[in-house]
C-alpha positions in Angstrom: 1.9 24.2 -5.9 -1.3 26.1 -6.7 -3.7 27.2 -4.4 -6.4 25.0 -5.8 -4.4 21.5 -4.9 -3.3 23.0 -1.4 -7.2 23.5 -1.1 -8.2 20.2 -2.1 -5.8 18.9 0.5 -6.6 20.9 3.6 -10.2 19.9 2.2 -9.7 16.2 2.4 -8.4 16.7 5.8 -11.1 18.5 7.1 -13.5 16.1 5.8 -11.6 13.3 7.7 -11.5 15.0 10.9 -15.3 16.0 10.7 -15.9 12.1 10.6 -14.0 11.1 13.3 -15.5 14.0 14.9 -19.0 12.7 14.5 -18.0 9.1 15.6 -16.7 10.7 18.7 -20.2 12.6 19.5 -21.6 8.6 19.2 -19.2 7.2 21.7 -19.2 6.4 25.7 -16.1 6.8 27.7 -16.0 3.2 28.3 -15.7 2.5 24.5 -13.3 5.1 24.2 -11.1 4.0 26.6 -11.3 0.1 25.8 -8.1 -1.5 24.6 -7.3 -4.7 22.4 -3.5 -5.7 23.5 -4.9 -9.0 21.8 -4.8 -7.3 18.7 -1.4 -5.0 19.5 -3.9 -1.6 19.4 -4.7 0.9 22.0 -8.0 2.4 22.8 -9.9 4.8 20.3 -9.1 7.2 22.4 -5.3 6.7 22.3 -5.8 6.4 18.6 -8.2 9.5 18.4 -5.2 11.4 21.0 -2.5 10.7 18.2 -3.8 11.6 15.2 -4.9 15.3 17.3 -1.3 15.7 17.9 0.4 15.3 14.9 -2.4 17.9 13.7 -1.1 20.1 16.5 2.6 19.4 15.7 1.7 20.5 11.9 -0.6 24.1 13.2 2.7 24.9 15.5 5.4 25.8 13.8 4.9 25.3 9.6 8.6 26.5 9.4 10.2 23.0 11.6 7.8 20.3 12.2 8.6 18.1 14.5 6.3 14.8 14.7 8.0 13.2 17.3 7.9 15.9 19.7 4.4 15.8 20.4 2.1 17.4 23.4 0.6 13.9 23.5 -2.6 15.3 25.4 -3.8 12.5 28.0 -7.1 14.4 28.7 -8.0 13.5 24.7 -6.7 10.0 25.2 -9.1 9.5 28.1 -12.6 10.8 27.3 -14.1 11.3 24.4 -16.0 15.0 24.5 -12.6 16.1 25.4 -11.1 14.2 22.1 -14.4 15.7 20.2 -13.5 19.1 20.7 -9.8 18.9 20.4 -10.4 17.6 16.6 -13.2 20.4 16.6 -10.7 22.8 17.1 -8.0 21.6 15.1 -10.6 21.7 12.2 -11.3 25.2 13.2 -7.7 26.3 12.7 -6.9 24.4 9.5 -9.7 26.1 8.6 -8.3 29.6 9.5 -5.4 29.4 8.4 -5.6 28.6 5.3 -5.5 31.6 3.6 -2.1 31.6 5.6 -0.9 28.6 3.5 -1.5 30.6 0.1 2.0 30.5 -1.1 2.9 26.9 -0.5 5.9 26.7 -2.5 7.8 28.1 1.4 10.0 25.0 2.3 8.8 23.3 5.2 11.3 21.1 7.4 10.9 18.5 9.0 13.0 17.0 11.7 12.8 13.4 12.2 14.8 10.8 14.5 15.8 7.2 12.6 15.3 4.8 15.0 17.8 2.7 12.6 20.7 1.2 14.8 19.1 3.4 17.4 21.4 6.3 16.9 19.1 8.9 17.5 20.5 11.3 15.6 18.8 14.1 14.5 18.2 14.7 10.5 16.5 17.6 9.0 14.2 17.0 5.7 12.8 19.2 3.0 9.0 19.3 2.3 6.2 21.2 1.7 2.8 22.2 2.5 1.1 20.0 0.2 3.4 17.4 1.3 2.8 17.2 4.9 -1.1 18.1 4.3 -0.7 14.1 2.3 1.1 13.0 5.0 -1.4 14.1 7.8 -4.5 12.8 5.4 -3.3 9.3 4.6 -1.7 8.9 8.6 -5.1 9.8 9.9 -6.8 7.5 7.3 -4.7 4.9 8.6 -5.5 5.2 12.2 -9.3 6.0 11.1 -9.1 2.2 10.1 -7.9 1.1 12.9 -10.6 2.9 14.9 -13.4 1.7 12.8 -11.9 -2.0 13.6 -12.4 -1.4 17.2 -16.0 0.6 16.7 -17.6 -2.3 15.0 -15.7 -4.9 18.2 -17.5 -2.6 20.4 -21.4 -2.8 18.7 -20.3 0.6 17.1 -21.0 1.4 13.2 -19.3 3.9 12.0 -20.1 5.4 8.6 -19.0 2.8 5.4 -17.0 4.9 4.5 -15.2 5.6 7.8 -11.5 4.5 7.2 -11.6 3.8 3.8 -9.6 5.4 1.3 -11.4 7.0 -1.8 -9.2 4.2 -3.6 -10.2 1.5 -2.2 -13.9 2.7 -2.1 -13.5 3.7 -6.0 -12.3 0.2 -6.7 -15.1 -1.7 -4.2 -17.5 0.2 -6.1 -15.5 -1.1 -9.9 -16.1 -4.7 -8.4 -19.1 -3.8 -6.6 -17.9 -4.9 -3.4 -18.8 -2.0 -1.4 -18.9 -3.8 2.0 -22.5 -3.4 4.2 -21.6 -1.1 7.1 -24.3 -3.2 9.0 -23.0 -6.8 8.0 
């Protein structure tokens, strides 16, 4: 993979992590820490704590990844300036290390649990960089969705675009159905 596309990539995640960053400055621990079980989600904060560890997971250790083994960081789970610098500084080191990530044709592996038939066994997969920068992009946009659901429950608007994946905003903006953050 060239360095250009492994730039766009760690780009795209920096970009999503400086907007849930900025939500989080707009946020008060009570909103942070409310949950829906009505609508089978966890607080923001819970959200905002599992999207920082995969991150983490990812910065570790590029050689074996290991997603389910996460620090799962209660303090970022629980209040919100805690959770704001905690993506701050995972956006710091994606940052840094970049220029680490240069040749990104190095095998990365991931270890990963099936939960089929709950076995439990153990199976190592190939990837690569640019692979598991897509997979931390589109697993935080997903949980950014989630956290924009709750925002708006709580009185809370987060950007329109907050959540949304350049898809779906390309094709809302084809059909000019881009949806009124305010509405």
């Amino acid at each position: 993979m060239e360095t250009e596309t492994l730039d766009r990539l760690v780009d795209e995640n920096l970009v999503l992590l400086e907007q849930t960053e900025t939500l989080l400055a707009a946020i008060s621990v009570d909103q942070y820490r409310s949950e829906h079980p009505h609508l089978g989600c966890r607080s923001i904060g819970e959200h905002v704590r599992h999207i920082a560890d995969h991150y983490a997971c990812f910065l570790q250790d590029w050689s074996m990844i290991d997603y389910d083994q996460r620090e799962r960081n209660i303090e970022v789970g629980r209040c919100p300036r805690a959770g704001g610098r905690r993506i701050a500084a995972i956006r710091a080191r994606l940052q840094d290390q970049m220029r680490f990530m240069g040749d990104a044709v190095n095998p990365v592996a991931i270890t990963h649990r099936p939960d089929a038939a709950r076995r439990h066994r153990e199976v190592i997969v190939r990837s690569s960089m640019g692979r598991e920068l897509t997979f931390l992009a589109n697993h935080t946009l997903h949980h950014m969705a989630i956290i924009a659901i709750v925002s708006r429950m709580l009185g809370l608007v987060p950007s329109e675009d907050f959540g949304v994946a350049k898809s779906t905003w390309d094709y809302w903006g084809a059909q000019q159905q881009i949806p009124n953050a305010a509405n």
